[in-house]
NUPABA-501842 format. One line per 3 residues: number of its first residue (from 1); their letters; for each residue x, y, z of C-alpha. Coordinates in nm, 3 decimals. Example, Ala and Ser with C-alpha at 12.3 -4.5 7.8 and 13.67 -1.06 7.14 Angstrom:
1	AS	1.230 -0.450 0.780; 1.367 -0.106 0.714
! end
This chain:
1	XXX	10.155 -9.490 1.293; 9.919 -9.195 1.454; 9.520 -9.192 1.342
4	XXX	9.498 -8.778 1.315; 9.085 -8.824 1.390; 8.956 -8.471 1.166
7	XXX	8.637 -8.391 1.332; 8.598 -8.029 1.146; 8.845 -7.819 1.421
10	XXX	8.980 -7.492 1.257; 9.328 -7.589 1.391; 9.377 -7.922 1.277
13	XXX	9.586 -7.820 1.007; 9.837 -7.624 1.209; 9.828 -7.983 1.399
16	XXX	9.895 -8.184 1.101; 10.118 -7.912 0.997; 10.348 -7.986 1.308
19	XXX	10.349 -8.371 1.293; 10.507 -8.297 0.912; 10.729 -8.066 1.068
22	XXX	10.868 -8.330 1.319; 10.879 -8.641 1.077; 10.601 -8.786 1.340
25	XXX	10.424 -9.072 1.048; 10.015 -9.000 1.030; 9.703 -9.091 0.891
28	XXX	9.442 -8.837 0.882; 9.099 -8.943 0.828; 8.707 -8.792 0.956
31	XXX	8.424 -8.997 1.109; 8.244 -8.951 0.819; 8.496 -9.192 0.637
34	XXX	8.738 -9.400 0.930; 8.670 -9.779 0.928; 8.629 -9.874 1.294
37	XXX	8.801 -10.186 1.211; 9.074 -10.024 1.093; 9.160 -9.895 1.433
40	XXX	9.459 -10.214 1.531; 9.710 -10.062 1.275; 9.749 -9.762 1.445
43	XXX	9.979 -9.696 1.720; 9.809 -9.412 1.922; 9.516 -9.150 1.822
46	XXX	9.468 -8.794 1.818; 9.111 -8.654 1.799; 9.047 -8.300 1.669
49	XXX	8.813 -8.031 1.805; 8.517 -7.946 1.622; 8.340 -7.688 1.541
52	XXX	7.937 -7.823 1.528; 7.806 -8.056 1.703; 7.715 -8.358 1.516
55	XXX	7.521 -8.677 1.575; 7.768 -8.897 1.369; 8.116 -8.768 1.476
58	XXX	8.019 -8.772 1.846; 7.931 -9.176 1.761; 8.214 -9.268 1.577
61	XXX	8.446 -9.041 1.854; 8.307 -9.260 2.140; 8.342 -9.565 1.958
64	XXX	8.694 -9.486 1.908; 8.732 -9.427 2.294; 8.625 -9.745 2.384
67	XXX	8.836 -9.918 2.147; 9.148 -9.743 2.265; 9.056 -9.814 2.649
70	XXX	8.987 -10.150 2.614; 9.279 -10.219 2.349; 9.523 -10.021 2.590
73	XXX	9.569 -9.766 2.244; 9.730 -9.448 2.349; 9.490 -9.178 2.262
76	XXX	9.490 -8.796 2.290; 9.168 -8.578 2.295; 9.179 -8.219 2.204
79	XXX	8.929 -7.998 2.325; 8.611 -8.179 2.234; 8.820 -8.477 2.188
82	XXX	8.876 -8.411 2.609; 8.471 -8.335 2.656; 8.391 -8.640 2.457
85	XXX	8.630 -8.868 2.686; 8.409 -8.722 2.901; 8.129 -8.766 2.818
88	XXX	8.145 -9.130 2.699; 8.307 -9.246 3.050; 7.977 -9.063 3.229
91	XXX	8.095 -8.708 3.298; 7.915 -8.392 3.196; 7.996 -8.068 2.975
94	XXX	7.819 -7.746 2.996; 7.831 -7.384 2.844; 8.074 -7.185 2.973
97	XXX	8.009 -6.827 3.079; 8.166 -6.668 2.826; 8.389 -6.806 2.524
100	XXX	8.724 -6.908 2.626; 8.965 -6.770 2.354; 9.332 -6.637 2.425
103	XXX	9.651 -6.750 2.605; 9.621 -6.924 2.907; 9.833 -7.092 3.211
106	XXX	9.795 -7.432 3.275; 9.938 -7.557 3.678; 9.997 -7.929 3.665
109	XXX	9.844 -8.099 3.986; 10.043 -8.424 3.943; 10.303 -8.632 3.801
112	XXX	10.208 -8.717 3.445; 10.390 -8.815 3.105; 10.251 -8.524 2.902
115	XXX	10.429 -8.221 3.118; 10.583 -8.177 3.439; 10.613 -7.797 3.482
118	XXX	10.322 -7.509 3.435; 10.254 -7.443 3.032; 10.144 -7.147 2.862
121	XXX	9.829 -7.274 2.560; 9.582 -7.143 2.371; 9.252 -7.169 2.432
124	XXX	8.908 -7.177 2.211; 8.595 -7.309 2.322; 8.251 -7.260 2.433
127	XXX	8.198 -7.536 2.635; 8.382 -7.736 2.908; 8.390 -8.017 3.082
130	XXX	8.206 -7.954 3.439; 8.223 -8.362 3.607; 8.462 -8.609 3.574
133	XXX	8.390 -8.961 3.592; 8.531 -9.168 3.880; 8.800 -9.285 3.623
136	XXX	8.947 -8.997 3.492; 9.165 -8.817 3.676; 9.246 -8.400 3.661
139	XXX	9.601 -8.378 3.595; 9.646 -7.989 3.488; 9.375 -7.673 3.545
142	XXX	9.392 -7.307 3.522; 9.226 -7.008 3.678; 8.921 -7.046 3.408
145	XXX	8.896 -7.435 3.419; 8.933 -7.689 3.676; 8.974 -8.000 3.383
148	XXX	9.243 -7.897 3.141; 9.452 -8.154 3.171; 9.269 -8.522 3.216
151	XXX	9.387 -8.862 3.213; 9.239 -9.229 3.218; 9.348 -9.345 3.560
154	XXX	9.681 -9.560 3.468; 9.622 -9.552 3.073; 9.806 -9.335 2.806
157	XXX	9.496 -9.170 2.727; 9.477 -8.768 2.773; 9.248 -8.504 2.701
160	XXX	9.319 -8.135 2.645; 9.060 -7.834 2.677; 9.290 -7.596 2.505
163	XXX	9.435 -7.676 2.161; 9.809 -7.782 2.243; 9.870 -7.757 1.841
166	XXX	9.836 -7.377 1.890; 10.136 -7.267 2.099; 10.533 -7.359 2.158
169	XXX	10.432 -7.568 2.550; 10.150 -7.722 2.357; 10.369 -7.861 2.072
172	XXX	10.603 -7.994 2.296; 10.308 -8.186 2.498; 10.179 -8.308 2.125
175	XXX	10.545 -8.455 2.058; 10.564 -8.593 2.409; 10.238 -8.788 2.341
178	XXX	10.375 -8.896 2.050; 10.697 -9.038 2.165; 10.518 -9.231 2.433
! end
């Protein structure tokens, strides 16, 4: 089963909303509310975006992060679920110049499980991520960002600065994650 992490994103219901769609079996819960211990009985993780910043759901975001690298837990970080994967592994965010909201092209730099060929997303956010840490690895960018696409180095665990739950490519990277 799939841990749909809430963490106050204006999309997460069109995300949810496609997981019904495809019969894909999920919990939602918030950090306000999700047991840490009950973590094992789920089979990968999705975290949200957000929409404040918050004390408690960054916490409970990089606890859940360090569970699923040390418990090999698939794990999939959308837009500040990818600048919290970040951040808890030792990278850096910052504002970006101007909000990021519209389509945009993503070119994939590498081999990956998530997509193989260039995918039109959406994208909504006001900050990105601006270093990596030494063990995640850039696997997608576009002409605005240089980290849309990131991945733990040899670990199912992604994160996404656009909101793949928002257009047709991103969907079908959402379902990929899901079938791995």
């Amino acid at each position: 089963m799939l841990l749909v992490v809430d963490n106050g994103s204006i999309y997460t219901k069109q995300l949810t909303d496609f997981l019904t769609k495809k019969n894909i079996s999920f919990k939602k819960s918030t950090p306000y509310i999700l047991e840490l211990n009950s973590l094992e009985k789920y089979r990968s993780i999705i975290l949200s975006g957000r929409t404040k910043n918050d004390k408690k759901i960054n916490e409970v975001n990089s606890k859940i992060i360090n569970f699923s690298i040390k418990n090999d837990k698939k794990l999939l970080g959308i837009c500040y679920g990818a600048e919290i994967l970040a951040l808890t592994l030792g990278g850096t965010i910052r504002k970006t110049k101007f909000i990021q909201k519209g389509n945009e092209k993503i070119k994939i730099l590498q081999n990956n499980s998530l997509t193989n060929n260039s995918i039109d997303v959406f994208e909504s956010h006001g900050f990105e991520i601006s270093k990596l840490p030494d063990t995640l690895i850039p696997i997608g960018k576009s002409d605005n960002c240089n980290y849309e696409i990131i991945q733990y180095e040899k670990k199912l665990i992604f994160g996404t600065q656009f909101h793949p739950e928002m257009s047709l490519d991103g969907n079908n990277l959402i379902e990929k994650f899901c079938s791995l």
